[in-house]
N, CA, C and O atoms as CSV, one atom per row, in Angstrom:
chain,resi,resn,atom,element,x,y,z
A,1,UNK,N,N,0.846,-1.178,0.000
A,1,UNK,CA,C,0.000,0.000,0.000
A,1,UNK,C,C,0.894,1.246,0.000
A,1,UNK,O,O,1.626,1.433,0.972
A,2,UNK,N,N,0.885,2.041,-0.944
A,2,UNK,CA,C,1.328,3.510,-1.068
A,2,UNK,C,C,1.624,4.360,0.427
A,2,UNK,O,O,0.758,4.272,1.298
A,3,UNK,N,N,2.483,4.925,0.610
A,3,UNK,CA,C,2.746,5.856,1.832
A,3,UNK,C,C,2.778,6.813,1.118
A,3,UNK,O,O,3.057,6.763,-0.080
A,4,UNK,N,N,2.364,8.314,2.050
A,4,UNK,CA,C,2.109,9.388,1.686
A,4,UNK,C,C,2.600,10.347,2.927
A,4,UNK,O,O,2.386,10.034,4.098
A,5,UNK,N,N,3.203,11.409,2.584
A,5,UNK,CA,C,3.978,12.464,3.334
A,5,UNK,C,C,3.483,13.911,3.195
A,5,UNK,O,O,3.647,14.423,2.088
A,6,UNK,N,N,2.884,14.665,4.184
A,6,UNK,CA,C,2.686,16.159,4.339
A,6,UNK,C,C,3.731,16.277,4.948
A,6,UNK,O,O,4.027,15.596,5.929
A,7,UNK,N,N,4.599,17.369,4.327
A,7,UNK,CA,C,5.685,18.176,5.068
A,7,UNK,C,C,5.508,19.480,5.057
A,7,UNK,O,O,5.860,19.921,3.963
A,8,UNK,N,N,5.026,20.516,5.950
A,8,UNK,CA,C,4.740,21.876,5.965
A,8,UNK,C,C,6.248,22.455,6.766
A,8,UNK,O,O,6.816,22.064,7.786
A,9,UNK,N,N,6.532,23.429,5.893
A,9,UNK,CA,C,7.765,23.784,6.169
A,9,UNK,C,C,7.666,25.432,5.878
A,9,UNK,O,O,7.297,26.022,4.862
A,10,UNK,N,N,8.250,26.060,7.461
A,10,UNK,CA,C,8.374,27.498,7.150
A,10,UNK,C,C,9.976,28.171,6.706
A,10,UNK,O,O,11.068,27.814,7.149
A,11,UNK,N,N,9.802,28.810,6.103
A,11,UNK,CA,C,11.201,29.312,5.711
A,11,UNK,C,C,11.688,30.586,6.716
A,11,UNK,O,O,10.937,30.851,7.654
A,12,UNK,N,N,12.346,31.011,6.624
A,12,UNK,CA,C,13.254,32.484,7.062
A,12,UNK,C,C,12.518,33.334,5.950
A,12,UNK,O,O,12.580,32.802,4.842
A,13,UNK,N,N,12.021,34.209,5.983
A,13,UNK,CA,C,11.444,35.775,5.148
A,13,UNK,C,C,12.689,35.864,4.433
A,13,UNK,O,O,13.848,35.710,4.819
A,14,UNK,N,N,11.970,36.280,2.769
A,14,UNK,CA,C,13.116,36.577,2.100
A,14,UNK,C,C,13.876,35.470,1.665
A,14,UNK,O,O,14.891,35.543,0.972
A,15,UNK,N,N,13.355,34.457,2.089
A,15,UNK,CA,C,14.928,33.373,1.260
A,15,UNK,C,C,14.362,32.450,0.580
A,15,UNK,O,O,14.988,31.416,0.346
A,16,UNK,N,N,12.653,32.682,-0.023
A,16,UNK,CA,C,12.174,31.826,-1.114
A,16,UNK,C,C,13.316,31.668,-2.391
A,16,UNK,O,O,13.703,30.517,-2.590
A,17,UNK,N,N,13.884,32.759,-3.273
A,17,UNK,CA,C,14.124,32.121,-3.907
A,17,UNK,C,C,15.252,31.048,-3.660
A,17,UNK,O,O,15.508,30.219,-4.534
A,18,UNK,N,N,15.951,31.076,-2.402
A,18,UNK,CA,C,16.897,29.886,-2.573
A,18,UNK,C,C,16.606,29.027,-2.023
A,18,UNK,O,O,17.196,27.969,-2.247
A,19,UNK,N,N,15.591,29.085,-1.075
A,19,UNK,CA,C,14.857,27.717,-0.748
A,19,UNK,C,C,14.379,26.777,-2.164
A,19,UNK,O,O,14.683,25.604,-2.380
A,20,UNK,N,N,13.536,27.694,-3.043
A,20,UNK,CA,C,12.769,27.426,-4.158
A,20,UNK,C,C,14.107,26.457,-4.923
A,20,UNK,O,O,14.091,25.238,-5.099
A,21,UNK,N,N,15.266,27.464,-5.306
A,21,UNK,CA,C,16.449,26.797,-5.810
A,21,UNK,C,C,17.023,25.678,-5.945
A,21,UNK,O,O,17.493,25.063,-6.903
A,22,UNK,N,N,16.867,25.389,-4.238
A,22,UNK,CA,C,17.707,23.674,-3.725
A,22,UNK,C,C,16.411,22.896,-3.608
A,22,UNK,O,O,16.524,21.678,-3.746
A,23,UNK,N,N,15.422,23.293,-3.420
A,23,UNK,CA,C,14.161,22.025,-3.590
A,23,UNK,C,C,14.263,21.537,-4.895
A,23,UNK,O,O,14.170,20.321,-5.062
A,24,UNK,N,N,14.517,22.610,-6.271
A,24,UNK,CA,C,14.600,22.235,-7.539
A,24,UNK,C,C,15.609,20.829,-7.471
A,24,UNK,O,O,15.377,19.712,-7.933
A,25,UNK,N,N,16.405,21.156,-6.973
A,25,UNK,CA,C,17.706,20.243,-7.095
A,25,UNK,C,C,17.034,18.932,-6.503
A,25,UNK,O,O,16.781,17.892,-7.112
A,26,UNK,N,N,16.832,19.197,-5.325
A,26,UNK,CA,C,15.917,17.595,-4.637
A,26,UNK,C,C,15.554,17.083,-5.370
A,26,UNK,O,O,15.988,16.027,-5.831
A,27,UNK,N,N,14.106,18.050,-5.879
A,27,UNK,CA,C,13.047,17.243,-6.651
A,27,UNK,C,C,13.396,16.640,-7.911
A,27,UNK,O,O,12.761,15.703,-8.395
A,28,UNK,N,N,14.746,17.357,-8.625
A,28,UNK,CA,C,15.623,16.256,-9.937
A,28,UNK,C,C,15.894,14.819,-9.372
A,28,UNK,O,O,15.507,13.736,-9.809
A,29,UNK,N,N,16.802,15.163,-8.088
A,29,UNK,CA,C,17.497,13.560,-8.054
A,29,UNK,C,C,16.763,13.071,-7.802
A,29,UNK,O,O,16.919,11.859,-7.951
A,30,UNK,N,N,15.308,13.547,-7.198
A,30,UNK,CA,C,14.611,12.336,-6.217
A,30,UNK,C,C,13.681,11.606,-7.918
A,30,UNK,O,O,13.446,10.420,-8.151
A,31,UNK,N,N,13.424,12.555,-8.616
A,31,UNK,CA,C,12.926,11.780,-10.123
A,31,UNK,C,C,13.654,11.042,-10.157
A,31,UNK,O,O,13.181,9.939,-9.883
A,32,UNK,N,N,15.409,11.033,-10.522
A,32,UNK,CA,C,16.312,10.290,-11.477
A,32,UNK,C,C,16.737,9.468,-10.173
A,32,UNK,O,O,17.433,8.502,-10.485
A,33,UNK,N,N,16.557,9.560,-9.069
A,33,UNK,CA,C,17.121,8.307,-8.431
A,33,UNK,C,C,16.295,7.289,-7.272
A,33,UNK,O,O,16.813,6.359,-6.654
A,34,UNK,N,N,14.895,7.747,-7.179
A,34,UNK,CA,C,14.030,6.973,-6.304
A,34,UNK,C,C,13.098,6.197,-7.267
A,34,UNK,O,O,12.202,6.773,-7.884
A,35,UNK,N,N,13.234,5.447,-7.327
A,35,UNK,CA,C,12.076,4.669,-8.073
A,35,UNK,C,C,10.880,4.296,-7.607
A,35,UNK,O,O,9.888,4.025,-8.283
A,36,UNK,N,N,11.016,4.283,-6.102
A,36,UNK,CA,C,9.806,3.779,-5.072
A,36,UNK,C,C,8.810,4.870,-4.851
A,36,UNK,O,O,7.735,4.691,-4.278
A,37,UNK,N,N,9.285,6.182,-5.407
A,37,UNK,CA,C,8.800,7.504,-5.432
A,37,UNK,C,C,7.804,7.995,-6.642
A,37,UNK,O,O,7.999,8.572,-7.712
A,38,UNK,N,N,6.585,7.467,-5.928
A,38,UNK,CA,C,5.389,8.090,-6.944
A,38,UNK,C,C,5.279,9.869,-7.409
A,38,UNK,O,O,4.980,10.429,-8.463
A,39,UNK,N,N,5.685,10.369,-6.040
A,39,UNK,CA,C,5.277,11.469,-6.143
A,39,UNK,C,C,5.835,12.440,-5.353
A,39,UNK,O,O,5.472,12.425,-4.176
A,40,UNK,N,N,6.884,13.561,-5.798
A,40,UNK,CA,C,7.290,14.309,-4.858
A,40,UNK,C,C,7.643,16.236,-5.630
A,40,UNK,O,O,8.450,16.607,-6.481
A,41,UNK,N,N,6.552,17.046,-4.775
A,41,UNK,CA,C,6.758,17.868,-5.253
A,41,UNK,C,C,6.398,19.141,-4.655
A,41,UNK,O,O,5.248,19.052,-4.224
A,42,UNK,N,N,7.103,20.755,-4.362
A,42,UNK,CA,C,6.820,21.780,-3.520
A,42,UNK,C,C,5.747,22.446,-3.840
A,42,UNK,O,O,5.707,22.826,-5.011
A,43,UNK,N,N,4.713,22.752,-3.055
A,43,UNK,CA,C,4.052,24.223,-3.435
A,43,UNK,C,C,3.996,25.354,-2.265
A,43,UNK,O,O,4.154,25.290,-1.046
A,44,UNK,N,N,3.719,26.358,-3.112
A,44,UNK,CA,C,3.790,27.362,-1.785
A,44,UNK,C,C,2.296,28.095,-1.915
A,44,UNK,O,O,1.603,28.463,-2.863
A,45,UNK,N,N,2.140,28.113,-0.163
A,45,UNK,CA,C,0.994,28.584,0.533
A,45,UNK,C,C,0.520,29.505,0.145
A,45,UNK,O,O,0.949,29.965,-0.913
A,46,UNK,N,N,-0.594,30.179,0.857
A,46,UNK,CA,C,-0.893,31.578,0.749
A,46,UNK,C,C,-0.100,32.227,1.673
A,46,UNK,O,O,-0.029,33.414,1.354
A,47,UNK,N,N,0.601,31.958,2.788
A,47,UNK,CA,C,1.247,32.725,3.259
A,47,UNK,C,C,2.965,32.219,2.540
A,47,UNK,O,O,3.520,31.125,2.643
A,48,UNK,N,N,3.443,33.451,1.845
A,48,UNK,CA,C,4.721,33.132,1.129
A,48,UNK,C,C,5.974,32.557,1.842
A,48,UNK,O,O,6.838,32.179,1.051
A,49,UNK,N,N,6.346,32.367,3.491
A,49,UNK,CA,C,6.973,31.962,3.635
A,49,UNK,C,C,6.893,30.375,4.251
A,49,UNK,O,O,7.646,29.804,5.039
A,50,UNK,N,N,5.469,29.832,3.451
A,50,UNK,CA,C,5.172,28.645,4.592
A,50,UNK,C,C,5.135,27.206,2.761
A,50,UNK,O,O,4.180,27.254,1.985
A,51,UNK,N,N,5.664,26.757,2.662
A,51,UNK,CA,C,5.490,25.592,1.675
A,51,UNK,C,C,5.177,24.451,2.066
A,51,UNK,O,O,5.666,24.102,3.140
A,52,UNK,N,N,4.336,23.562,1.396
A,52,UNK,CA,C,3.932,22.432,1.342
A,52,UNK,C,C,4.742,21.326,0.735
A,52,UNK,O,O,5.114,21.728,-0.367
A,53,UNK,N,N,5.232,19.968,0.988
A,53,UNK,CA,C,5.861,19.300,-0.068
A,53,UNK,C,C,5.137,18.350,0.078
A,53,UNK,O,O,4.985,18.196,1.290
A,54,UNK,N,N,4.471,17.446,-0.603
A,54,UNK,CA,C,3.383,16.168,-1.004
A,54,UNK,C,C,4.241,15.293,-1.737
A,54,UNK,O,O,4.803,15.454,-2.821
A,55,UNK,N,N,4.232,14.278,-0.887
A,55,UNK,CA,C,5.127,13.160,-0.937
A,55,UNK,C,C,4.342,11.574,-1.187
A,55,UNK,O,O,3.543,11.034,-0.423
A,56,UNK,N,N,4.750,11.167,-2.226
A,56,UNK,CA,C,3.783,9.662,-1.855
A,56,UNK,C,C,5.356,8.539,-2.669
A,56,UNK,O,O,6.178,8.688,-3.572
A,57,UNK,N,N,5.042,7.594,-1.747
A,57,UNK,CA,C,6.051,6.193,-1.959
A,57,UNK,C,C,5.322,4.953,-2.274
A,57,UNK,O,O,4.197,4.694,-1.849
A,58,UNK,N,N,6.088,4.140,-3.108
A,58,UNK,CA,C,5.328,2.815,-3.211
A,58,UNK,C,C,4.849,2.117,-1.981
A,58,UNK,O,O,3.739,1.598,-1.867
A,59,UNK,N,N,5.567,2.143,-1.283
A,59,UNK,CA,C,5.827,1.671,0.333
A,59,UNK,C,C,6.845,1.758,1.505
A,59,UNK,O,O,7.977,1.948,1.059
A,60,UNK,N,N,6.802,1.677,2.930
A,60,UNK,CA,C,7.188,2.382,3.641
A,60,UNK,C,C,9.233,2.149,3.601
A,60,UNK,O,O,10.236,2.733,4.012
A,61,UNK,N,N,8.922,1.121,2.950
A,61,UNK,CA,C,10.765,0.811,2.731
A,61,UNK,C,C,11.232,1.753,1.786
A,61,UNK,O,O,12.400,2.137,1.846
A,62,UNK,N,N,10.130,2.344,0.559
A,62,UNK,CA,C,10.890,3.136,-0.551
A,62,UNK,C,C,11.054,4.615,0.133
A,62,UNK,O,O,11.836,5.468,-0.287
A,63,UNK,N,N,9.992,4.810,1.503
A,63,UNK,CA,C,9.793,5.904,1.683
A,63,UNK,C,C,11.196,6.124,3.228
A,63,UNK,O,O,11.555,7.208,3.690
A,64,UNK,N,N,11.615,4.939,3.608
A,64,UNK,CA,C,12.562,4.858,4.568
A,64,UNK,C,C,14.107,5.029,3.802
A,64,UNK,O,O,15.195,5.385,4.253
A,65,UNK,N,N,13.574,4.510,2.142
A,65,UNK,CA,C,15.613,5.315,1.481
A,65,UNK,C,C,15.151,6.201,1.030
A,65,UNK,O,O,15.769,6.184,-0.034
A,66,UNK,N,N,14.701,6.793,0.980
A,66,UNK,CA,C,14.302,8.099,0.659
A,66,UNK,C,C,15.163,9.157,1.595
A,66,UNK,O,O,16.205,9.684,1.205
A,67,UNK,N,N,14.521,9.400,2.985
A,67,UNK,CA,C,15.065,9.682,3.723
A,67,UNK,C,C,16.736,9.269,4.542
A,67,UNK,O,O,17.291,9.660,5.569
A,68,UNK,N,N,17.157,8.116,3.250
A,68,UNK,CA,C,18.431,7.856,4.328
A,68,UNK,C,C,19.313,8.303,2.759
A,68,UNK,O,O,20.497,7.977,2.676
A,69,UNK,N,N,18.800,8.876,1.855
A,69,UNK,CA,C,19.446,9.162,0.683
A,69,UNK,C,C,20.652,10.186,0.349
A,69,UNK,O,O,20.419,11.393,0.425
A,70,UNK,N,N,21.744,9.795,0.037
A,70,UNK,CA,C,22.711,10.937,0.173
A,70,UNK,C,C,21.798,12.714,-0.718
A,70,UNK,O,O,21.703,13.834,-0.216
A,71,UNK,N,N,21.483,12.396,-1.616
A,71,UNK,CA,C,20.331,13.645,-1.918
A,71,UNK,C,C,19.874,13.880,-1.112
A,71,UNK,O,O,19.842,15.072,-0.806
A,72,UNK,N,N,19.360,13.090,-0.431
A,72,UNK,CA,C,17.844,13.770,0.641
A,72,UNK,C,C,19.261,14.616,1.785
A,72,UNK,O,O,19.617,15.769,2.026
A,73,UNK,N,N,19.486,13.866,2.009
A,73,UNK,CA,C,20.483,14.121,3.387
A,73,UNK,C,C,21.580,15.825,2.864
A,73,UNK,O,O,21.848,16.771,3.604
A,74,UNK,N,N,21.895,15.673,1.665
A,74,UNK,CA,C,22.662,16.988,1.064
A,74,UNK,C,C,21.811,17.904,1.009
A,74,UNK,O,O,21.915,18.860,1.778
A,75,UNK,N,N,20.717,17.820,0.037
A,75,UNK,CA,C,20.070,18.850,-0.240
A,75,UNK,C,C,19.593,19.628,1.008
A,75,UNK,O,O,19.683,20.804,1.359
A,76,UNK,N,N,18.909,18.222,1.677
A,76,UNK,CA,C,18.278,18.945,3.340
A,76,UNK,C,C,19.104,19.757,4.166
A,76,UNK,O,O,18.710,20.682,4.876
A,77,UNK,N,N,20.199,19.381,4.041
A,77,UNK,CA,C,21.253,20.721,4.788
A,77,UNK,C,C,21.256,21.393,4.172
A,77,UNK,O,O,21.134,22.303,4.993
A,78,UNK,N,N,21.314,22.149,2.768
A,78,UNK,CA,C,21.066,22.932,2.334
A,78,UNK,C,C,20.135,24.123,2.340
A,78,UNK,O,O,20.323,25.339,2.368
A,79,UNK,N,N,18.824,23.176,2.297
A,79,UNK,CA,C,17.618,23.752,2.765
A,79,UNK,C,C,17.024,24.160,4.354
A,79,UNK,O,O,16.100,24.937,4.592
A,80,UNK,N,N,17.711,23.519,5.180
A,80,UNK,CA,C,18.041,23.669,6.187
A,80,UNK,C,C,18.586,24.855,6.837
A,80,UNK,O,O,18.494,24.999,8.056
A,81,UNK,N,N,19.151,25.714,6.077
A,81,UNK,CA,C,19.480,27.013,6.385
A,81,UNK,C,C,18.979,28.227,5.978
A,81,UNK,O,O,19.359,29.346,6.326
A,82,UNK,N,N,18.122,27.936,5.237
A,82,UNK,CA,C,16.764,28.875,5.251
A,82,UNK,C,C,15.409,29.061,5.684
A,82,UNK,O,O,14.589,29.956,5.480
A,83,UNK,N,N,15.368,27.493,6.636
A,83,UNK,CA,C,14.233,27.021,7.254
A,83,UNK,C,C,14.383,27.931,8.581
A,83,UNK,O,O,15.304,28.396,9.252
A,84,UNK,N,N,12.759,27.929,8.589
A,84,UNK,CA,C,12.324,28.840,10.403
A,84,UNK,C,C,11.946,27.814,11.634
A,84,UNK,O,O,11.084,27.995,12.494
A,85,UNK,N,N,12.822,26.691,11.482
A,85,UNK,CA,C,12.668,25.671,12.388
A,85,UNK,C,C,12.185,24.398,11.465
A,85,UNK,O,O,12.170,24.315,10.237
A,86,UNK,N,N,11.865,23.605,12.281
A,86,UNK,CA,C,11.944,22.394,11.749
A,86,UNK,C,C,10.167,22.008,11.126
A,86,UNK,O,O,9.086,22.388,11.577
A,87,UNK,N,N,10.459,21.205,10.060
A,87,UNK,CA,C,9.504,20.724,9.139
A,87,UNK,C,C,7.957,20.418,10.273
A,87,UNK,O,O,8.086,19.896,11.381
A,88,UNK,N,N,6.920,20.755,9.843
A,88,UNK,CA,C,5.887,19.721,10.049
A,88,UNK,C,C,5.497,18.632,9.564
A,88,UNK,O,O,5.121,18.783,8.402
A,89,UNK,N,N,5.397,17.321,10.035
A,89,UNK,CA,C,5.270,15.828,8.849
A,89,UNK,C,C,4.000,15.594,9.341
A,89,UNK,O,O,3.528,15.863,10.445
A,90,UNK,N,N,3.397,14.935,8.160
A,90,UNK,CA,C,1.993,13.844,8.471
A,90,UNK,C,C,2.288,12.935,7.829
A,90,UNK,O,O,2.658,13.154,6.675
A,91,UNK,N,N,2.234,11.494,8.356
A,91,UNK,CA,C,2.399,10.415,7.442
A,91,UNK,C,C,0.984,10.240,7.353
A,91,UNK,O,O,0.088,10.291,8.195
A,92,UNK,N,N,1.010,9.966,5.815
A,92,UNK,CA,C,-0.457,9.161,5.569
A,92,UNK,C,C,-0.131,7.428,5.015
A,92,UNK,O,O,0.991,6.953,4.847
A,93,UNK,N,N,-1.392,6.745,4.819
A,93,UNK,CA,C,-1.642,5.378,4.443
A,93,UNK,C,C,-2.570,5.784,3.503
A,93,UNK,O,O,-3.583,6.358,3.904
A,94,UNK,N,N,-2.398,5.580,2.275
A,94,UNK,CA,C,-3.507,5.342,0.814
A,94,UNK,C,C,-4.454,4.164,1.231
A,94,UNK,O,O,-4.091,3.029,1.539
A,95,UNK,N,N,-5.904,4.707,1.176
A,95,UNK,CA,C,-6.708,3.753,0.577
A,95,UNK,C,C,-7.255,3.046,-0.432
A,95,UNK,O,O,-8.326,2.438,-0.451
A,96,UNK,N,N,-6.426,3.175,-1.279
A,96,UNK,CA,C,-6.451,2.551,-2.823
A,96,UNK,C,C,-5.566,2.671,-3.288
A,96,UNK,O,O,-5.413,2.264,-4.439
């Protein structure tokens, strides 16, 4: 069964575009190198410094290298320094 990820994430004011920048970069490798990865991609809120990322995995093992991924792990320090504290997560379970 599919796993699914809400990550609400606030940034630092002012540092969309390089937040925007290094998510670009994520969201390449995580195409060209997760295969277990249905679906991964940013949008931003109505309030401009707050983004959404919607995440879905084949299952919870594709969604566990995901997170242990030298990408995930690079980029996230990256992004990490424009963040206003740390991510909000929801794991979900697909019903179909």
């Amino acid at each position: 069964m599919a796993i699914g990820m809400i990550a609400r994430i606030k940034i630092q004011e002012g540092k969309n575009d390089e937040f925007e920048a290094v998510f670009k970069k994520l969201e390449a490798a995580v195409a060209e190198n997760e295969d277990g990865c249905n679906f991964y991609s940013c949008h931003r809120t109505e309030d401009p410094n707050v983004y959404v990322v919607l995440e879905q995995y084949k299952d919870g093992d594709a969604m566990a290298a995901h997170g242990k991924s030298d990408h995930f792990r690079t980029f996230g320090r990256e992004m990490g320094a424009f963040m206003d504290g740390r991510p909000d997560l929801e794991q979900l379970t697909s019903i179909s």
